[in-house]
C-alpha positions as CSV (number, residue, x, y, z in Angstrom):
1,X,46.6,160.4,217.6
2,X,44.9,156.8,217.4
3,X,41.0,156.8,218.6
4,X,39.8,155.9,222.7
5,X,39.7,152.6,223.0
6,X,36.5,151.3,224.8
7,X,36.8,148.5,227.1
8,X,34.3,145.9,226.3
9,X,33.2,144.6,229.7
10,X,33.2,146.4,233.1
11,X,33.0,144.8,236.3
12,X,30.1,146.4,238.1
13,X,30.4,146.7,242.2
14,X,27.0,145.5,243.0
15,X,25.7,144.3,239.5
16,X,28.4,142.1,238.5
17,X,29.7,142.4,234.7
18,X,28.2,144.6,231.9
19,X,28.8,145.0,228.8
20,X,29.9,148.6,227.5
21,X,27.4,149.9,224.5
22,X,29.1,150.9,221.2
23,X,27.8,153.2,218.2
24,X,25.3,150.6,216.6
25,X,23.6,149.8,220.4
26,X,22.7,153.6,219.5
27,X,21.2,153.1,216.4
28,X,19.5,149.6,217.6
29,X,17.9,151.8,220.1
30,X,16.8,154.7,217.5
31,X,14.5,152.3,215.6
32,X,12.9,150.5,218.7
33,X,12.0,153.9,220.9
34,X,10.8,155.3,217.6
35,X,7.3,154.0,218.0
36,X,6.9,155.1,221.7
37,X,8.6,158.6,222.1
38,X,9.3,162.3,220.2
39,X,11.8,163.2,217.7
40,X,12.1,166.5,219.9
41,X,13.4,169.5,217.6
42,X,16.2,171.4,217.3
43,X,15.6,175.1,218.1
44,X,17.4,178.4,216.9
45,X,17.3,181.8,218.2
46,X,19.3,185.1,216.9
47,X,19.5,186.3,220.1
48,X,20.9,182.9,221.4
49,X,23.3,182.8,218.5
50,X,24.2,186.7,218.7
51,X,25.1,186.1,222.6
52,X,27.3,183.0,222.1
53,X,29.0,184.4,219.2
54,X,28.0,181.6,217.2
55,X,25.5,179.4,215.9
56,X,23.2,177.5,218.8
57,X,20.8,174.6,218.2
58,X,19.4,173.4,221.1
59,X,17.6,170.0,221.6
60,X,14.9,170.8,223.2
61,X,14.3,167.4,225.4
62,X,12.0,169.1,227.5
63,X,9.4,168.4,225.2
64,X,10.0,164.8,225.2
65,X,7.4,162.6,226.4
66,X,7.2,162.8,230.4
67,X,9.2,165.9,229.9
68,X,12.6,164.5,229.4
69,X,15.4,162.3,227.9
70,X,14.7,159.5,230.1
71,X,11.8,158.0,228.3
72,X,14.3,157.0,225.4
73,X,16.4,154.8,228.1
74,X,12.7,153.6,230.0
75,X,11.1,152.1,227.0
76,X,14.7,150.4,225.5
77,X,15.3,148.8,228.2
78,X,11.7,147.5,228.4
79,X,11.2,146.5,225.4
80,X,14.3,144.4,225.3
81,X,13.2,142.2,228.1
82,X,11.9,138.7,226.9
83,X,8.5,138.5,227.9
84,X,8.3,136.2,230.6
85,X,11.0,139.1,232.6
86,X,8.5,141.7,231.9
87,X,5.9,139.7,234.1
88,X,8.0,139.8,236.9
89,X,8.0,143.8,236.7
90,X,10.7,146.0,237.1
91,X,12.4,148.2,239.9
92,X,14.5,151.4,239.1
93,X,16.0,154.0,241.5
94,X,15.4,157.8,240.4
95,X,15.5,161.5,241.7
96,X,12.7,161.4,239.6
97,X,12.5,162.1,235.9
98,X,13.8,158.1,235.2
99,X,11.6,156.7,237.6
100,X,8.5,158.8,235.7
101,X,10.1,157.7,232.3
102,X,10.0,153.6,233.8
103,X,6.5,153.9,235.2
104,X,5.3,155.6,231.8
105,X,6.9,153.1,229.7
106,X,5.7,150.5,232.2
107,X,2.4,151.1,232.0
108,X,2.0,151.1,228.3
109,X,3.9,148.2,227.6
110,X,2.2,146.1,231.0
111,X,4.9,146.0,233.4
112,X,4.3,146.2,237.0
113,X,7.2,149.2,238.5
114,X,8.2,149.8,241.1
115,X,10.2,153.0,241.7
116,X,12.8,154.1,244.5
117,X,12.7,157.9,245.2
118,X,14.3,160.4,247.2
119,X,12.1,161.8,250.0
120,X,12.6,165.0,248.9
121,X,11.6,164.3,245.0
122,X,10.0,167.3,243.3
123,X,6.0,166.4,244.2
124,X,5.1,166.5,240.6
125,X,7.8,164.2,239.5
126,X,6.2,161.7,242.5
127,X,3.0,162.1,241.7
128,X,3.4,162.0,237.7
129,X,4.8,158.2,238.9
130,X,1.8,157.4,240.8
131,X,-0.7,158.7,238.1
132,X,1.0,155.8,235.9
133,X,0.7,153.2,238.3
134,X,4.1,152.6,239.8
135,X,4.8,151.7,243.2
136,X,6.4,154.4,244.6
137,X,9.4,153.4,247.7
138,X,10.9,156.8,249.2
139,X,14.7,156.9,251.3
140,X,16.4,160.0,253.0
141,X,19.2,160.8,250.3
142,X,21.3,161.5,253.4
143,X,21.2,158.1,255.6
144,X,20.0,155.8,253.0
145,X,21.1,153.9,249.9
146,X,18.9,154.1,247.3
147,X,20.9,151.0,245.8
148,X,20.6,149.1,248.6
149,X,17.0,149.9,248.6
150,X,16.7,148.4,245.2
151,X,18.5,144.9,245.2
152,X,15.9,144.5,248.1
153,X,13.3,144.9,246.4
154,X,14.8,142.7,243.5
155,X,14.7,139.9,246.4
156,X,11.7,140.6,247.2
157,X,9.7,140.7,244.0
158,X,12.0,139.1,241.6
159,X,11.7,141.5,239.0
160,X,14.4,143.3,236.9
161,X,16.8,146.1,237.9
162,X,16.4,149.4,235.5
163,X,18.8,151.9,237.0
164,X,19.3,155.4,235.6
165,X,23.1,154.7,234.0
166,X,24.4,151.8,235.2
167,X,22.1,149.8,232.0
168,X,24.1,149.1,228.7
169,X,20.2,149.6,226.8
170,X,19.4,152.7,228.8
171,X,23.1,154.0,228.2
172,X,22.7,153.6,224.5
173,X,19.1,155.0,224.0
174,X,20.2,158.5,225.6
175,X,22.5,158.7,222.6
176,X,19.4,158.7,220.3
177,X,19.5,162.5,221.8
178,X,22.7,163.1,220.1
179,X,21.9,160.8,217.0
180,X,18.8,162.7,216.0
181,X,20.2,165.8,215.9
182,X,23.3,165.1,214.2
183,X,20.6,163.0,211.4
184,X,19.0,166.7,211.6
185,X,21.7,169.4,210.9
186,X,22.1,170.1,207.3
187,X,25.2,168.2,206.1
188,X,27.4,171.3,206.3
189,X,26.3,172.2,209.8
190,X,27.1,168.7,210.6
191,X,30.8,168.9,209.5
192,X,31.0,172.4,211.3
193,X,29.9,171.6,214.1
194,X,32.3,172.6,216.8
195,X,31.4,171.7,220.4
196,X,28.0,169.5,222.2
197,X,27.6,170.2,225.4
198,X,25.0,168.3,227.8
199,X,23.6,167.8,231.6
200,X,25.0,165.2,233.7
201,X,24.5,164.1,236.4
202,X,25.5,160.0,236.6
203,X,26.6,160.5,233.1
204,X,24.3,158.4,231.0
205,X,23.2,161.0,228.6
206,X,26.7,162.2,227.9
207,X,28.3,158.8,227.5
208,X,25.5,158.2,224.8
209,X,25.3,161.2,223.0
210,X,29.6,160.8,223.1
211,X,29.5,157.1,221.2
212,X,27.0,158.9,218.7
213,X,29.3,162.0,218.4
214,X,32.4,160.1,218.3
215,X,31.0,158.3,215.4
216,X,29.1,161.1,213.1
217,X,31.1,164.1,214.6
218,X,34.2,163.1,215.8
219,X,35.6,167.0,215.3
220,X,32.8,168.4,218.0
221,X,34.3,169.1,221.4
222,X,32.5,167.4,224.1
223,X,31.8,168.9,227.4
224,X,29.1,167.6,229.8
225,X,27.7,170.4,232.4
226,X,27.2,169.9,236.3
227,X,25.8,171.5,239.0
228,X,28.6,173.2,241.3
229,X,28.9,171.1,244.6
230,X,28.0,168.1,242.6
231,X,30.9,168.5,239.7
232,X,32.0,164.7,240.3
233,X,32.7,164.2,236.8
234,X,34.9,167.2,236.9
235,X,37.1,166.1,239.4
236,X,36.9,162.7,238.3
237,X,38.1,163.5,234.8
238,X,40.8,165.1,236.5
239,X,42.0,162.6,238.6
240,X,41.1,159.5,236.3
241,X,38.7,158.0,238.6
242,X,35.1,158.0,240.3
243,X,35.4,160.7,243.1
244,X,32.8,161.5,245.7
245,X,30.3,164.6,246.2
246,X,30.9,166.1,249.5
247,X,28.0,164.6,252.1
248,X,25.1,168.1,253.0
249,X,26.0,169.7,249.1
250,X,22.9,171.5,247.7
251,X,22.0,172.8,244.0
252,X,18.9,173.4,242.7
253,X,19.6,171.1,240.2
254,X,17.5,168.2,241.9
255,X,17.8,165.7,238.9
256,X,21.5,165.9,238.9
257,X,22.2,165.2,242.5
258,X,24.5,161.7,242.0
259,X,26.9,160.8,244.2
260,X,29.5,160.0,242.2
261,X,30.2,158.8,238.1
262,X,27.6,155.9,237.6
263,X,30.2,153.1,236.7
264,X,29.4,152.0,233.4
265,X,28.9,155.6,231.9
266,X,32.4,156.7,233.3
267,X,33.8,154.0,231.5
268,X,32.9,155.4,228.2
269,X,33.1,159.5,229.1
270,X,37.0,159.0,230.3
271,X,38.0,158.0,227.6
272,X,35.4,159.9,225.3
273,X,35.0,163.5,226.9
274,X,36.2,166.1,226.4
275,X,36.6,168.0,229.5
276,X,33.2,168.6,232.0
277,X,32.5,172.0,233.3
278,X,30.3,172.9,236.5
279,X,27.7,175.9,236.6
280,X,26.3,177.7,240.0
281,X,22.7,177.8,241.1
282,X,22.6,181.4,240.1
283,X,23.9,180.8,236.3
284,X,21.3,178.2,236.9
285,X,18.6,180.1,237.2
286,X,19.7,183.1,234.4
287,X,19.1,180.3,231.9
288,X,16.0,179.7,233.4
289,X,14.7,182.7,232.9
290,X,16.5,183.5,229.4
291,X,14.8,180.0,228.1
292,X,11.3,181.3,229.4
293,X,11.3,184.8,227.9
294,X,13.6,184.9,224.8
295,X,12.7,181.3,223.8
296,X,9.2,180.8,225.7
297,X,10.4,177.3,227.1
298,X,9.6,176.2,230.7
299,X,12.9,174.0,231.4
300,X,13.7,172.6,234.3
301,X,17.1,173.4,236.7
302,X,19.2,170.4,235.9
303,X,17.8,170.7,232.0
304,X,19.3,174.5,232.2
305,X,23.1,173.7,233.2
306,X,24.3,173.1,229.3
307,X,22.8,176.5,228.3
308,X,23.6,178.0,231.6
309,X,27.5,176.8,230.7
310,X,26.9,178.8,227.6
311,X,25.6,182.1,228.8
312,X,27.9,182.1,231.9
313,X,30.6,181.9,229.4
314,X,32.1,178.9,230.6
315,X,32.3,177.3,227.0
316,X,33.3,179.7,224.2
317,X,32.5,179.1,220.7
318,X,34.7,181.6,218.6
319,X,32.5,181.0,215.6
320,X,32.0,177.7,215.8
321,X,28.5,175.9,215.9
322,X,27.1,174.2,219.3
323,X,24.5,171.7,219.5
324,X,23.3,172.3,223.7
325,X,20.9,169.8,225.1
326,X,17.8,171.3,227.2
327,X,17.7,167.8,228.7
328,X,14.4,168.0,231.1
329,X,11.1,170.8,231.3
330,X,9.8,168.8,235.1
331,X,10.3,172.1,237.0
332,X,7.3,172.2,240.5
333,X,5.6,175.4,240.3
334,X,7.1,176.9,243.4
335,X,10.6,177.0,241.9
336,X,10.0,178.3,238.7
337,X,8.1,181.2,240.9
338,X,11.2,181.7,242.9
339,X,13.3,181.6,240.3
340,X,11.2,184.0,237.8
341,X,11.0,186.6,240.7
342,X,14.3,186.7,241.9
343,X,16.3,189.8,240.9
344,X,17.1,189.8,237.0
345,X,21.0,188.3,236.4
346,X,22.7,189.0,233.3
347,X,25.1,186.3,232.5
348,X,28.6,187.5,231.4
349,X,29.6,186.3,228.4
350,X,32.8,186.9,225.4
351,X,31.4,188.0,221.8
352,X,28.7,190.9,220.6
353,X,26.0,192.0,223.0
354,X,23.5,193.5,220.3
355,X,19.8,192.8,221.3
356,X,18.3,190.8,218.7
357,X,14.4,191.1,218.2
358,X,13.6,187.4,219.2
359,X,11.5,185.2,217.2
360,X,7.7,184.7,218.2
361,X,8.3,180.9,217.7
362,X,11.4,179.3,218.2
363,X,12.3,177.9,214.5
364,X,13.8,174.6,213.7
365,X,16.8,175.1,211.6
């Protein structure tokens, strides 16, 4: 069967044409974030691997610096603006982890910021924004385009656009996720693995992580994880193009709340993915809890869904190996409360149910 072919260019509807990333964008990217954020680690568990029926590494992203993968896409596409651009500031749109990751980045490289969020943004991912300085623009996700929103602003302060997927520098830093975990599996596990599995919401992360996989692992099956109500990229995987979210859907997956496939990542998951797969609020928050008591890791909702996939048994390994991304740890108090005390929910799942004694720390393997 001969290999995707990427297009080179897209057409954007609002920003006009953009180039699609390839492999070495990726690595570019790996050597100028290096500097500014954390080569997160890989985590094991026996109890994780005994559940699954195979082994589990999971990138644990919610330790990243502002608490997720979006700092990787924040400071690349900062850094590669010429310095007189970086004056003029940027603006970025975000349900809230990117627009934290911009205004960090921002701030430590001197970029004014200004940052378009949902009225209804967790209050800590808003005021983690603030703390670093960014100007901070909220819209009603339900009558207002946050889009819109944002090329006024451009007009008004003439600075530079940073959106959450629709960026070819932003696209290709989120595959550092996927690149540093492949460069940190043993050789053998590398060649084994069988199946990487990730959040998405407009799809940046998994179009990365998919042109590092399709490079260093082209045998791993691909599968990115949404939110059910918001399972666009299912649908539009299905159909072989963009499809809409149904207007008044909820999750409590706030950070994975798009519309619809950001354009310039769907160009490179059709033709890379493998198949996407959609998780309810309730498998949700089982991962949750299972991430906070057998692994003692606070991870947000919409940084759950891959492992939630997992224990849900909605992706089977059959022996193989899995590399699943815990993509975000921003989680307000009040949730992981409600989600802690609500009544205990064992996820169903095929393969051996043994308890395993867990480890006291999570080991890097």
């Amino acid at each position: 069967m001969a290999a995707p072919v990427l297009p080179e260019r897209i057409v954007h509807a609002m920003l006009g044409e953009l180039r699609v990333p390839r492999f070495a964008d990726v690595a570019r990217a790996a050597e100028a974030i290096a500097p500014h954020v954390l080569r997160t680690p890989l985590l094991r568990s026996p109890v994780l691997d005994e559940r699954a029926g195979g082994p589990v590494w999971l990138k644990a992203e919610n330790l990243q610096v502002t608490g997720s993968f979006k700092i990787r896409g924040a400071f690349n596409a900062l850094l590669a603006l010429p310095p007189g651009r970086r004056a003029a500031g940027v603006v970025a749109y975000s349900t809230g982890n990117h627009g934290q990751a911009i205004a960090w980045a921002a701030r430590r490289l001197g970029v004014p910021a200004t940052i378009v969020m949902p009225v209804d943004a967790p209050k800590n991912k808003v005021a983690r924004a603030l703390a670093q300085g960014a100007r901070v623009v909220h819209y009603d996700r339900a009558r207002e385009s946050r889009e819109d929103i944002g090329m006024r602003l451009l007009a008004e302060t003439g600075g530079t656009l940073v959106p959450p997927g629709d960026h070819p520098e932003v696209l290709a830093a989120q595959g550092t996720v996927a690149l540093e975990a492949l460069q940190d599996l043993a050789p053998e596990a590398r060649a084994r693995l069988g199946l990487f599995a990730a959040p998405c919401g407009g799809g940046g992360l998994m179009a990365g992580c998919s042109l590092a996989l399709a490079a260093l692992a082209p045998q791993a099956e691909r599968v990115a994880v949404e939110p059910a109500g918001f399972d666009d990229t299912v649908r539009s995987l299905a159909s072989g193009q963009r499809e809409t979210n149904a207007p008044g859907a909820t999750t409590l997956c706030d950070a994975l709340m798009a519309v619809t496939p950001a354009e310039l990542p769907f160009a490179v998951n059709q033709p890379l993915l493998g198949r996407a797969v959609a998780v309810s609020d309730t498998e949700v928050a089982a991962a949750m809890r299972f991430a906070l008591e057998e692994l003692r890791l606070v991870v947000e909702p919409g940084g759950s869904v891959a492992l939630a996939a997992l224990l849900a048994g909605h992706l089977h390994l059959q022996g193989r190996s899995a590399v699943i991304v815990l993509s975000g740890g921003n989680v307000d108090l009040p949730v992981l409360q409600s989600v802690t005390a609500s009544p205990r929910h064992e996820a169903a799942i095929s393969g051996p149910q043994e308890t395993v004694p867990p480890p006291s720390i999570p080991g890097k393997s």
